[in-house]
FIBAZA-97097 format. One line per 10 residues: number of its first residue (from 0); their letters; for each residue x, y, z of N, C-alpha, C. Coordinates in Angstrom, 2 decimals. Example, Ala and Ser with C-alpha at 12.3 -4.5 7.8 and 13.67 -1.06 7.14 Angstrom:
0> AS> 13.19,-5.69,7.80,12.30,-4.50,7.80,13.20,-3.30,7.80; 12.85,-2.25,7.08,13.67,-1.06,7.14,12.90,0.03,7.87
END
This chain:
0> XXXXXXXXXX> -9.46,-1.77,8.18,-8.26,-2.14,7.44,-7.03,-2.16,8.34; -6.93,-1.32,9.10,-6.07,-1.31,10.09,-5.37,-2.45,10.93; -6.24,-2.88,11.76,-6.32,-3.94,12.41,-6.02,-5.70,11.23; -6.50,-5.21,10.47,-6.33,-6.58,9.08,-4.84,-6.54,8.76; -4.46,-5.49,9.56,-2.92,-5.71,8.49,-1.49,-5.97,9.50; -2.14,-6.08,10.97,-1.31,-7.23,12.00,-0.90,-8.24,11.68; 0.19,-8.44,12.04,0.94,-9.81,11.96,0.99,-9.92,10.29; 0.97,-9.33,9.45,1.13,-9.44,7.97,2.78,-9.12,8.05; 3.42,-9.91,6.85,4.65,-9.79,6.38,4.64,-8.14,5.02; 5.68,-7.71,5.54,5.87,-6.67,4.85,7.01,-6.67,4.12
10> XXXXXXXXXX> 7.30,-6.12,3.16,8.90,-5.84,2.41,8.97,-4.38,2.10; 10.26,-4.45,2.29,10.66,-2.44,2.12,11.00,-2.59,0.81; 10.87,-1.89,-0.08,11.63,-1.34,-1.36,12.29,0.20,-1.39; 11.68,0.97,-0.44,12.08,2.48,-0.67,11.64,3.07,0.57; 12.67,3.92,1.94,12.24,4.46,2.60,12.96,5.25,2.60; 11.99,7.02,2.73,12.81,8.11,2.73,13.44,8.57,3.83; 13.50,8.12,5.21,14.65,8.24,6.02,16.24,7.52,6.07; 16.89,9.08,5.82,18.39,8.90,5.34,19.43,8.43,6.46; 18.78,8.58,7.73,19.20,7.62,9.56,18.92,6.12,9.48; 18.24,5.57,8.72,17.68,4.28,8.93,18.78,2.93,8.10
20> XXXXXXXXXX> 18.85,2.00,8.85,19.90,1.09,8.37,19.28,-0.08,7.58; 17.69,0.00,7.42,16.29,-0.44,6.47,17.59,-0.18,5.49; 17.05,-1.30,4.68,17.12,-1.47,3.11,16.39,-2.24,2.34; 16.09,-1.74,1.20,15.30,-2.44,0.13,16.12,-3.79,0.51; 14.42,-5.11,0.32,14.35,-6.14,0.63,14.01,-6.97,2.14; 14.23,-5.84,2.94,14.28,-6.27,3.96,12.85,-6.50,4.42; 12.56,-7.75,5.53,10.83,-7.93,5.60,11.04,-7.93,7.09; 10.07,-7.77,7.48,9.14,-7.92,8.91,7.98,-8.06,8.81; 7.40,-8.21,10.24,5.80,-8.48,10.94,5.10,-7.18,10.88; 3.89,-6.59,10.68,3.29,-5.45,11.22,2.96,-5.72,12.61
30> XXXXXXXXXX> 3.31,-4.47,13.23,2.99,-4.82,15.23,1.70,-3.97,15.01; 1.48,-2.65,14.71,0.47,-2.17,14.79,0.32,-1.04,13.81; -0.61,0.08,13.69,-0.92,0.79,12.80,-1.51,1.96,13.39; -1.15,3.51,13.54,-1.75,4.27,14.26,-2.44,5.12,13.99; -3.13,6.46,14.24,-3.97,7.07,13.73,-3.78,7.93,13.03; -2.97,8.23,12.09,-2.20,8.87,11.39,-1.87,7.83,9.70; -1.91,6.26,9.89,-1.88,5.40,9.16,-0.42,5.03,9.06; 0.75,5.86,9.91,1.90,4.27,9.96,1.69,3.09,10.65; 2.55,2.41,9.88,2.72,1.15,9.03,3.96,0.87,10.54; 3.85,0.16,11.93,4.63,-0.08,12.54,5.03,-1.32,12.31
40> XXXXXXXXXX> 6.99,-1.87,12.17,6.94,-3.00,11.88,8.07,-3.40,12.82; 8.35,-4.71,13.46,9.02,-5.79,13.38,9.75,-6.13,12.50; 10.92,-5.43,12.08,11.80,-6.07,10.92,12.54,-7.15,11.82; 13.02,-7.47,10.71,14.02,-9.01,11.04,15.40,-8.90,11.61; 15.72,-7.29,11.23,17.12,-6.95,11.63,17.15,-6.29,13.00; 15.80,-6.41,13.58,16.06,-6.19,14.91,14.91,-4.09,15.13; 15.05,-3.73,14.20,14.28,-2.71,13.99,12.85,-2.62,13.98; 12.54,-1.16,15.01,10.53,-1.14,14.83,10.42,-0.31,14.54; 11.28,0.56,13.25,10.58,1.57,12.79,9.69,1.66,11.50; 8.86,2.50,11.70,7.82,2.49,11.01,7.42,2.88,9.21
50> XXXXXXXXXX> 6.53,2.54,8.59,6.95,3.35,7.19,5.41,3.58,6.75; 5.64,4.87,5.96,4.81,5.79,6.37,3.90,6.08,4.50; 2.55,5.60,4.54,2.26,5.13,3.46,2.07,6.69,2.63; 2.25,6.54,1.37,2.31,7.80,0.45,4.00,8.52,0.29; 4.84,8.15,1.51,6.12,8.79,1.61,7.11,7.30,1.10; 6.73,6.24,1.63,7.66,5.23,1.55,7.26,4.49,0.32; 7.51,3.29,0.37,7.48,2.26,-0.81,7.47,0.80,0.06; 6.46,0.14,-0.30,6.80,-1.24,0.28,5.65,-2.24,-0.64; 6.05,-3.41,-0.21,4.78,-4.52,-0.22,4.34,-5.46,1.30; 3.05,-5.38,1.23,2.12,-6.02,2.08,2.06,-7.25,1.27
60> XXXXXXXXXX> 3.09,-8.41,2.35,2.72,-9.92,2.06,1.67,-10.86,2.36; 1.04,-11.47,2.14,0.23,-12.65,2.86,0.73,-13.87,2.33; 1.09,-14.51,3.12,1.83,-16.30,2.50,2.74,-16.09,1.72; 3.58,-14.91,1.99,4.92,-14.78,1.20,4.37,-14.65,0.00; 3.22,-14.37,-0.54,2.85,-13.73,-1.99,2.79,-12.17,-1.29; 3.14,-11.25,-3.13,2.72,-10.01,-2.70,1.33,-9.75,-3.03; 0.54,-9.08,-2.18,-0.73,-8.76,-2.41,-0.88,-7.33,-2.73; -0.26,-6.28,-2.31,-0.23,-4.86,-2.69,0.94,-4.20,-2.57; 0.66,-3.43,-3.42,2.11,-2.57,-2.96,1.83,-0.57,-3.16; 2.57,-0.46,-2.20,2.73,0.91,-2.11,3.42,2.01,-2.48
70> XXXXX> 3.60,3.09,-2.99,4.34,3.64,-3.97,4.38,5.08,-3.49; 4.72,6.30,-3.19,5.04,7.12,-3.66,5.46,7.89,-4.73; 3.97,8.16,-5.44,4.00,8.81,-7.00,4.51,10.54,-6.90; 5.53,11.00,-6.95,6.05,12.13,-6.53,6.37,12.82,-8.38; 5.89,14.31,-8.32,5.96,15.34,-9.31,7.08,16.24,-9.95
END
């Protein structure tokens, strides 16, 4: 799965780092994915930081459709 999710378009909806100039909507490329399971991206605004699945919020694009999305279900 890892490797499948290169060069895929991503969109942020929710990231919990309060340093980051990311905002909901914003998309990029996936560059890579590490052993831990972030999500490294290529945003558009010039940023490669990463988002980190279970903590963040996003969608995984293919052809500018969304195909999944990710959520942080928190108690």
């Amino acid at each position: 799965m890892k490797n499948s999710l290169i060069g895929k378009e991503i969109k942020l909806i929710r990231m919990e780092d309060p340093y980051t100039s990311l905002k909901s909507g914003d998309v990029g490329t996936i560059s890579s994915v590490d052993s831990t399971g972030t999500i490294f991206v290529n945003w558009q605004n010039g940023s490669k930081l990463g988002v980190i699945p279970g903590i963040d919020e996003y969608q995984i694009l293919e052809n500018k459709r969304f195909i999944k999305l990710f959520k942080d279900y928190k108690n």
